[in-house]
C-alpha positions as CSV (number, residue, x, y, z in Angstrom):
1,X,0.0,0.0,0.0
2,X,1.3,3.4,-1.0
3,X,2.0,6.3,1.8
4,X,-0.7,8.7,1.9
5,X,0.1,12.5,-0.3
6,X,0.3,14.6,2.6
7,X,0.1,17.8,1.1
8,X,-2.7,16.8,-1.2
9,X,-4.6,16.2,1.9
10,X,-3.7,19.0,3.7
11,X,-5.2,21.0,1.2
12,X,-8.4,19.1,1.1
13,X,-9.1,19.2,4.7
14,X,-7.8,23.0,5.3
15,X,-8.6,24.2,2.1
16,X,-7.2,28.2,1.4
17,X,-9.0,30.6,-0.2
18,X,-12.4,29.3,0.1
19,X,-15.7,31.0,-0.5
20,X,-17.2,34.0,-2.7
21,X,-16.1,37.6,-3.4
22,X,-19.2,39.9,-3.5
23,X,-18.0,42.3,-6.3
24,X,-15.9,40.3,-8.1
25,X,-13.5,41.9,-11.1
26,X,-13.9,38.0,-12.8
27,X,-16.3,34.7,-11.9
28,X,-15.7,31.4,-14.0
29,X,-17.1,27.6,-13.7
30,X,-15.8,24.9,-14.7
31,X,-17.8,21.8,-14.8
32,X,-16.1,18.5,-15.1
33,X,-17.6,16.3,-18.4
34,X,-16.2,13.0,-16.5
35,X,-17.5,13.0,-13.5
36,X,-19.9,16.1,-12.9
37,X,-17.9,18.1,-10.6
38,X,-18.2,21.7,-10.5
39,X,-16.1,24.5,-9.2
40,X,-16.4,28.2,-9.5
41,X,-13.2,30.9,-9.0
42,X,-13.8,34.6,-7.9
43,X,-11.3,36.8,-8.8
44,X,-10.5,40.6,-7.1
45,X,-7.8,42.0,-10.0
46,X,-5.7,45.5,-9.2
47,X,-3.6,46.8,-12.2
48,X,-3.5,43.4,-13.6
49,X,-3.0,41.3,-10.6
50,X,-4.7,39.1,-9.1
51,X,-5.1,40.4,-5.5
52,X,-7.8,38.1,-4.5
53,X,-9.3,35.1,-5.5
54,X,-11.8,32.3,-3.9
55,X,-13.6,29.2,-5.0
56,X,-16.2,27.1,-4.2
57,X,-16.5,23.5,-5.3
58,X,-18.7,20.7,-5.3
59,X,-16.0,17.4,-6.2
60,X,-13.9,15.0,-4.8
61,X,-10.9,15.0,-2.6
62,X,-8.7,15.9,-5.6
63,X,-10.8,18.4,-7.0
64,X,-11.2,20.3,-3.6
65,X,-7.2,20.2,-3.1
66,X,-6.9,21.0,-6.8
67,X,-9.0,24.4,-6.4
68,X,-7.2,25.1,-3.3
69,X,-3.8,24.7,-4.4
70,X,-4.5,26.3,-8.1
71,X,-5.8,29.7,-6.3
72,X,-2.4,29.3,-3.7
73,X,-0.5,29.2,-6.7
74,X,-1.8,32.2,-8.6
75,X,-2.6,34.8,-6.1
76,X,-0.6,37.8,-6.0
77,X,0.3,36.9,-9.5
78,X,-0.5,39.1,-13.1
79,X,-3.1,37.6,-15.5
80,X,-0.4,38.2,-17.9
81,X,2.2,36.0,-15.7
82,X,-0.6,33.2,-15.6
83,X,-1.7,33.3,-19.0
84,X,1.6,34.2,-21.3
85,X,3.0,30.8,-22.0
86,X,2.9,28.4,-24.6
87,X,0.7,26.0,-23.1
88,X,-0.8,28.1,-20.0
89,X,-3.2,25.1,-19.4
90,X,-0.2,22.7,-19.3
91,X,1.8,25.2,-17.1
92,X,-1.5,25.7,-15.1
93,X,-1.8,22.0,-14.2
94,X,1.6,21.2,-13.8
95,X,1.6,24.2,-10.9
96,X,-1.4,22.6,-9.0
97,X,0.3,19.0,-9.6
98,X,3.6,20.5,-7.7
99,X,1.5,22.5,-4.8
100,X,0.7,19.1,-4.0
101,X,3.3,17.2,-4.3
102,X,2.4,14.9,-6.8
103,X,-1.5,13.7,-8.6
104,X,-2.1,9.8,-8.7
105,X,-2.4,9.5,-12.6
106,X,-5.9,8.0,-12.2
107,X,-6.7,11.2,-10.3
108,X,-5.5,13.6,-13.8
109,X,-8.9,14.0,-15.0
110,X,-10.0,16.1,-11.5
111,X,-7.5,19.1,-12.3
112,X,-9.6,20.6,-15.3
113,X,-12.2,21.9,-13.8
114,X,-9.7,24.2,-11.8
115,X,-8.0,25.3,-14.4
116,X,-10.9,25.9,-16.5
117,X,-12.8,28.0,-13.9
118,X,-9.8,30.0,-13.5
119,X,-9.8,30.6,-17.3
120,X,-13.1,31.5,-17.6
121,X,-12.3,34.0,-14.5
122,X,-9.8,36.0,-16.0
123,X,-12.3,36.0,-19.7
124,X,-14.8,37.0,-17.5
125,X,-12.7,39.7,-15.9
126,X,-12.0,41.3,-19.4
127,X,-15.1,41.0,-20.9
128,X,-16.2,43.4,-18.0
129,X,-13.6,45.7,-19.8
130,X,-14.5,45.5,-22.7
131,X,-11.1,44.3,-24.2
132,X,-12.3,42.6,-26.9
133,X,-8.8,41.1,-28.1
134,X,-7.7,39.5,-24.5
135,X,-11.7,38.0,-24.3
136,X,-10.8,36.0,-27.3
137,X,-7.6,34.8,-26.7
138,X,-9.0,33.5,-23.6
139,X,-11.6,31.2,-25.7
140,X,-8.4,29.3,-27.2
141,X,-7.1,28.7,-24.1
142,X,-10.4,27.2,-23.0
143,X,-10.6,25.5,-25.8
144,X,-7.2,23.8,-25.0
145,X,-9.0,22.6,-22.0
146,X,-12.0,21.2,-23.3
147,X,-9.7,19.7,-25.8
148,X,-8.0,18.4,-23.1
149,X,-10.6,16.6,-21.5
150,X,-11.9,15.4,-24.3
151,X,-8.5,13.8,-24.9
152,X,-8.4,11.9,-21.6
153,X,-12.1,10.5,-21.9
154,X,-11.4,9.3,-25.5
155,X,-7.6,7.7,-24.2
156,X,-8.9,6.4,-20.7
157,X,-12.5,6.4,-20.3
158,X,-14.3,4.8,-23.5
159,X,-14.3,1.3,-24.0
């Protein structure tokens, strides 16, 4: 039997950053095609950066830590830190994978709805704006994500 991933369930049974901001600069949900779960990020941006940010999610013990570590890892950050990379969702998960010190590869398909909440977040947060050009940038990137998932279920979940 394997050791328990400490960290991983730290962060589901203290969970930071949890809860709602009331006048949020950006508000995303992800919902999870595989198993359902949802999760929804609140973001409070200054000058680019992300000063605040919350969730609240309905999932499993990996998709609780996942949220938890995922806003850990971001806050304090720039949008433009976040989301200039070559694979931002890639970089994204990877991040939420090292805040807990490792994701049992049956557990992979949790991390998405994270990721994409936080995504449509930051969309969110421009859209209010009004920049146009960042708004649809953002689509690709979500895009990447559904991709993503859709990936995994056709590789490890059909039959």
């Amino acid at each position: 039997m394997s050791e328990p991933n400490l960290k991983l369930l730290d962060h589901f049974h203290n969970p930071r950053n949890v809860g709602a901001i009331e006048d949020a600069d950006g508000y995303g949900r992800g919902k999870n095609p595989i198993n359902e779960y949802i999760t929804d990020i609140y973001l409070k941006v200054e000058e680019g950066k992300i000063n605040d940010i919350k969730f609240k999610t309905l999932g499993c013990t990996v998709t609780i830590a996942s949220a938890s570590a995922l806003t850990e890892a971001v806050k304090g950050k720039t949008i433009e830190e976040i989301i200039k990379n070559s694979n931002p969702t890639k970089k994204l998960m990877e991040l939420i994978e090292q805040k807990l010190g490792g994701i049992p590869e049956k557990n992979w398909h949790c991390l998405p709805s994270a990721v994409l909440s936080l995504l449509n977040a930051i969309q969110n947060h421009y859209e209010k704006k009004g920049e146009t050009k960042k708004v649809k940038h953002l689509e690709k990137l979500i895009d990447k994500v559904n991709r993503y998932i859709d990936n995994y279920i056709k590789e490890n979940l059909n039959d």
